[in-house]
KEKE-3310 file (N, C-alpha, C; in steps of 0.2 Angstrom, whole numbers, plus 5000, padded with zeros to 4 digits):
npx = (4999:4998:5010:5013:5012:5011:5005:5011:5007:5012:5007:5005:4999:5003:5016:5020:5013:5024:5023:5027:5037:5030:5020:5028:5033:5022:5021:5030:5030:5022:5031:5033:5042:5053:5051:5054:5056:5055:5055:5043:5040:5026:5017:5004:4997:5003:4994:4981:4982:4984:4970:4961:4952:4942:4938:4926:4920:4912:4923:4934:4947:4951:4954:4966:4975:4977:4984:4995:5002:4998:4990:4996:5005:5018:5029:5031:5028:5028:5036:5031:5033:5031:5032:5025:5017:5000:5001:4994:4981:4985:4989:4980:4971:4980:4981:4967:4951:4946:4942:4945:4936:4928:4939:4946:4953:4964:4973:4981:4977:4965:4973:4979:4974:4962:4949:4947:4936:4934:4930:4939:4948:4960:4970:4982:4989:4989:4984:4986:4970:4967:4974:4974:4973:4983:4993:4993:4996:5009:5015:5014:5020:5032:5047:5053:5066:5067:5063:5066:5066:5053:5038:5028:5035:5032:5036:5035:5022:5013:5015:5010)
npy = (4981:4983:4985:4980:4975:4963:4954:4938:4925:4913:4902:4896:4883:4877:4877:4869:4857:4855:4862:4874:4875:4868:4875:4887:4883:4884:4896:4900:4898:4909:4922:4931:4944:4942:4953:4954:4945:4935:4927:4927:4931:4931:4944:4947:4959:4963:4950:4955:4968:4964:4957:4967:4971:4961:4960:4963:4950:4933:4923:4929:4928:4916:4916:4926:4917:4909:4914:4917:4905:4897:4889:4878:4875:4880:4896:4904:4913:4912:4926:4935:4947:4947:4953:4963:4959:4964:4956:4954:4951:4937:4930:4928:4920:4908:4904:4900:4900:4905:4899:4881:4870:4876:4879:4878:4862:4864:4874:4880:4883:4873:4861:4856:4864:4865:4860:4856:4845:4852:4863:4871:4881:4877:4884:4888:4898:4919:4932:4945:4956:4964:4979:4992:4985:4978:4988:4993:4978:4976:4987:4986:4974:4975:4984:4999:4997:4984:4978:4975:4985:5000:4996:5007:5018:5036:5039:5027:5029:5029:5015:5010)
npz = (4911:4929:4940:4956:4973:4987:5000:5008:5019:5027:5037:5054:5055:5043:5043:5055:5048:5038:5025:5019:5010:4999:4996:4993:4980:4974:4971:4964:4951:4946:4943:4949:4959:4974:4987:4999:5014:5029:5045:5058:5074:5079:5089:5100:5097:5086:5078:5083:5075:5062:5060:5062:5056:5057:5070:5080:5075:5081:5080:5080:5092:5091:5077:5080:5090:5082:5072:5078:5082:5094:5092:5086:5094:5087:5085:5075:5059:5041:5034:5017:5003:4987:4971:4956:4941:4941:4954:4967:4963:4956:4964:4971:4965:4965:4976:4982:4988:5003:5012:5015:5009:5000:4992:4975:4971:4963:4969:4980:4997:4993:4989:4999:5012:5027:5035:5051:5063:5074:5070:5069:5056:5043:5033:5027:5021:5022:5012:5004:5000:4994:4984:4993:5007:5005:5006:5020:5025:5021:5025:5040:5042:5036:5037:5029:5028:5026:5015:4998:4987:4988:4986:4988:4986:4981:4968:4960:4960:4947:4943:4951)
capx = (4998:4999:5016:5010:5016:5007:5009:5009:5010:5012:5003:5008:4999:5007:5024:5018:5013:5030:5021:5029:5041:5024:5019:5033:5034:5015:5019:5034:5027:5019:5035:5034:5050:5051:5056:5054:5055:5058:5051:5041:5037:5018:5014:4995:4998:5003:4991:4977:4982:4984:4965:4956:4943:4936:4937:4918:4918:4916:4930:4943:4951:4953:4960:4972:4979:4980:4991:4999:5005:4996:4985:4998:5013:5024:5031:5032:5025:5034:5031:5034:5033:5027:5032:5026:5010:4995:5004:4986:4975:4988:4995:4974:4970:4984:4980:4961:4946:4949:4938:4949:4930:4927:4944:4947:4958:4970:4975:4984:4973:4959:4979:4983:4971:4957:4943:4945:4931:4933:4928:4946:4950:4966:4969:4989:4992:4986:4986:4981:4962:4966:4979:4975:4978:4991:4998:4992:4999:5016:5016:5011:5024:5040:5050:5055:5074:5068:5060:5072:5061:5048:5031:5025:5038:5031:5041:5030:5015:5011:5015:5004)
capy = (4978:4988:4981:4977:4971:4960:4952:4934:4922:4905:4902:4891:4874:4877:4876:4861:4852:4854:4864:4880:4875:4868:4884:4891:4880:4884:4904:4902:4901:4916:4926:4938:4944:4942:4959:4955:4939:4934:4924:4932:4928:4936:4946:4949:4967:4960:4948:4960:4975:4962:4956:4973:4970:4953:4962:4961:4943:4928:4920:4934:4926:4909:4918:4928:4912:4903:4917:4919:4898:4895:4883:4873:4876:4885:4902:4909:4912:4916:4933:4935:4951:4947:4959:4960:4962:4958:4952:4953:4945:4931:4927:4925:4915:4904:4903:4899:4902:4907:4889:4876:4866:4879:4880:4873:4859:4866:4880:4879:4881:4867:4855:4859:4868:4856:4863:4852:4841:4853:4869:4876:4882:4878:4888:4888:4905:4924:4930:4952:4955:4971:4982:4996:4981:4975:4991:4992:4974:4975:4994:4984:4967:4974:4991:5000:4995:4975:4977:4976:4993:5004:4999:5015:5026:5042:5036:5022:5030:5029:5010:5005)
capz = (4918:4933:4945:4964:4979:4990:5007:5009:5026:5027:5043:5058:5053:5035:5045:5057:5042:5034:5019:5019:5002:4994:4994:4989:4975:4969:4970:4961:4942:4945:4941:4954:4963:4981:4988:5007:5016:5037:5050:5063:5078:5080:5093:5099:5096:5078:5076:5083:5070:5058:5059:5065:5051:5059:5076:5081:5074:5085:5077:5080:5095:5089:5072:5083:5092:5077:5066:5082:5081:5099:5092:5083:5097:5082:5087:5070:5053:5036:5029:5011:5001:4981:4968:4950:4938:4944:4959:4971:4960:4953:4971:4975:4965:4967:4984:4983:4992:5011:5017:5010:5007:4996:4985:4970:4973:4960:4971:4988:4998:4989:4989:5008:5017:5028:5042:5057:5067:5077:5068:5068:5047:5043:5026:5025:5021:5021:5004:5003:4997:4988:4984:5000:5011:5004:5010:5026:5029:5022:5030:5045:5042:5036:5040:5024:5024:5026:5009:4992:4985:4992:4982:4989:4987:4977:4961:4958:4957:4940:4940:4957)
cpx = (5002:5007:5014:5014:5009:5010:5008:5013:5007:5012:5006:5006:5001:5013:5024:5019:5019:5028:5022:5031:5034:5021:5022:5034:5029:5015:5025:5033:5025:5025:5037:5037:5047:5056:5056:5052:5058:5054:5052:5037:5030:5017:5005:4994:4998:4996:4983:4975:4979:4976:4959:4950:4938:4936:4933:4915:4919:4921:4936:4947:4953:4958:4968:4976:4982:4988:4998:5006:5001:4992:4990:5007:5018:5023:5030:5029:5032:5031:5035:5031:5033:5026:5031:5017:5007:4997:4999:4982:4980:4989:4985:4972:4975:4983:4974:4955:4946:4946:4941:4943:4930:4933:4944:4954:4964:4976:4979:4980:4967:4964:4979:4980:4965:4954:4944:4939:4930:4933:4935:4947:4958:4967:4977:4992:4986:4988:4982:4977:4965:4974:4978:4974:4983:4996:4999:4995:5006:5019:5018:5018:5030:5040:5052:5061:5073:5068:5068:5072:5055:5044:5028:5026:5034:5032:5036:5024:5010:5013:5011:4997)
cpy = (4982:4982:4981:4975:4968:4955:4942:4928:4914:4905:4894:4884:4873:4873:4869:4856:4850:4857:4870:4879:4873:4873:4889:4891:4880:4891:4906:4903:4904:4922:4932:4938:4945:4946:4958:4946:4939:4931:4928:4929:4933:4938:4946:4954:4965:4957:4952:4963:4970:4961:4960:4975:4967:4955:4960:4956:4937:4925:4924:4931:4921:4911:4922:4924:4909:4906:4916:4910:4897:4889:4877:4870:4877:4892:4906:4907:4914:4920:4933:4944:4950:4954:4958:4962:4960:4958:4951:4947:4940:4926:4924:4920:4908:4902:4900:4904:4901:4899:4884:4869:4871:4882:4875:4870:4859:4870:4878:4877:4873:4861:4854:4861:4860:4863:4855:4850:4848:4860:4873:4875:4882:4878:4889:4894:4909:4926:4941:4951:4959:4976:4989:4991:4977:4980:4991:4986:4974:4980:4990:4977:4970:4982:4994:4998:4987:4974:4979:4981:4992:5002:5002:5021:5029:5042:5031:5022:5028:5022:5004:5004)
cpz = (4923:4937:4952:4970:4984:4997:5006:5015:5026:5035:5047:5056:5048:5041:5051:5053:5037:5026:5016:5010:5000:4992:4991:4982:4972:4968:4967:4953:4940:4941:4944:4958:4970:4985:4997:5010:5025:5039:5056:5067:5080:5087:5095:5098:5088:5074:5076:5078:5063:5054:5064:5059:5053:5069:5082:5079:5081:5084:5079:5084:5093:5082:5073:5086:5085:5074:5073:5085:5089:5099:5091:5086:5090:5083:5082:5065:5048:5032:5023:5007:4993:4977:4960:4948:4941:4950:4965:4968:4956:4961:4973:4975:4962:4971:4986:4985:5000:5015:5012:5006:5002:4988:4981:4973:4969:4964:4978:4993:4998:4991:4995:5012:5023:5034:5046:5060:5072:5077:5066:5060:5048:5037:5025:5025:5020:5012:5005:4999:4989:4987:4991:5005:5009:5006:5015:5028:5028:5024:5039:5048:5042:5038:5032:5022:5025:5019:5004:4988:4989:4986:4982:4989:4980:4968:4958:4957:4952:4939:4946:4955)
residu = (UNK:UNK:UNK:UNK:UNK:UNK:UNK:UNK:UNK:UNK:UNK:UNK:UNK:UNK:UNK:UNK:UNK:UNK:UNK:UNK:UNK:UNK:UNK:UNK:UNK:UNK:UNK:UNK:UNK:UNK:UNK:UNK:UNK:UNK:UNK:UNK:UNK:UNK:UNK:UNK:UNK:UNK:UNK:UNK:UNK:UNK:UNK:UNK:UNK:UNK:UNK:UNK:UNK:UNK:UNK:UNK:UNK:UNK:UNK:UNK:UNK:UNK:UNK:UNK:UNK:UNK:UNK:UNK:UNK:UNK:UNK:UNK:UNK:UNK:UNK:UNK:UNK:UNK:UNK:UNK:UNK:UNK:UNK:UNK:UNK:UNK:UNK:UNK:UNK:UNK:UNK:UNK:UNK:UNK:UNK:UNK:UNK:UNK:UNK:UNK:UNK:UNK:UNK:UNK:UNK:UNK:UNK:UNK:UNK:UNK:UNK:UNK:UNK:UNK:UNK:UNK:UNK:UNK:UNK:UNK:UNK:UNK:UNK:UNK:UNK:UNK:UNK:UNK:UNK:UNK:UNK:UNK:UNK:UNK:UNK:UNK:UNK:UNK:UNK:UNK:UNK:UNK:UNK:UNK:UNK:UNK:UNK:UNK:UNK:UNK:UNK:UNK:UNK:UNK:UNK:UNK:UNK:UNK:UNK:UNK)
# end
């Protein structure tokens, strides 16, 4: 099993809802150390970089306010940093299916998550896709001395 690091964000209507420790508490049995941890207040320059895939999407602004707590008047998110086997594809599917109608209700998401009346998705947390955005984003979220090790340093090659 290869070793991983992964990014994960427990999102402003998580943290309205009072659901952050639920979360925490569904991604604890995974076994995966948690090398990086902080509350961040999201910029637009942040939340921008962050979702420069969905761009050219009609959604992107709506998903920019959201990350950014504007929807949900909460200033901040909680970034987490997830180390360990697997640690992408366990942390994912922990987390569910990105449309909370579409999660199994075992997962986060599927428990937690909900689409509003009024079209707004509220999915709880980010979760990285893949292992090259997962570095991209925690390149992106933390600074190299936030983090507890480098999962990119050089040395770890042979075990990313």
């Amino acid at each position: 099993m290869a070793k991983q690091a992964t990014l994960v964000i427990i999102k402003p209507d998580a943290i309205k809802r009072r659901l952050a420790g639920e979360v925490l508490s569904r991604l604890e049995p995974l076994g995966l150390e948690i090398i990086g941890a902080k509350v961040v207040r999201v910029s637009r320059e942040l939340a921008e970089q962050h979702y420069v895939h969905i761009r050219t999407k009609p959604f992107f602004e709506e998903t920019v306010s959201h990350l950014r707590g504007t929807l949900h008047d909460v200033p901040s998110v909680l970034a987490f940093v997830y180390w360990g086997d697997e640690a992408i594809e366990r942390v994912r599917e922990a987390t569910g299916a990105t449309n909370p109608d579409k999660a199994e209700p075992t997962t986060i998401r599927g428990a937690f998550g909900r689409n509003l009346a009024s079209g707004l998705m509220e999915n709880v947390l980010h979760a990285s896709s893949d292992a090259k955005e997962a570095e991209r984003e925690i390149r992106l979220w933390f600074k190299a001395e936030e983090l507890l090790l480098d999962p990119y340093a050089p040395s770890r090659a042979a075990v990313r």
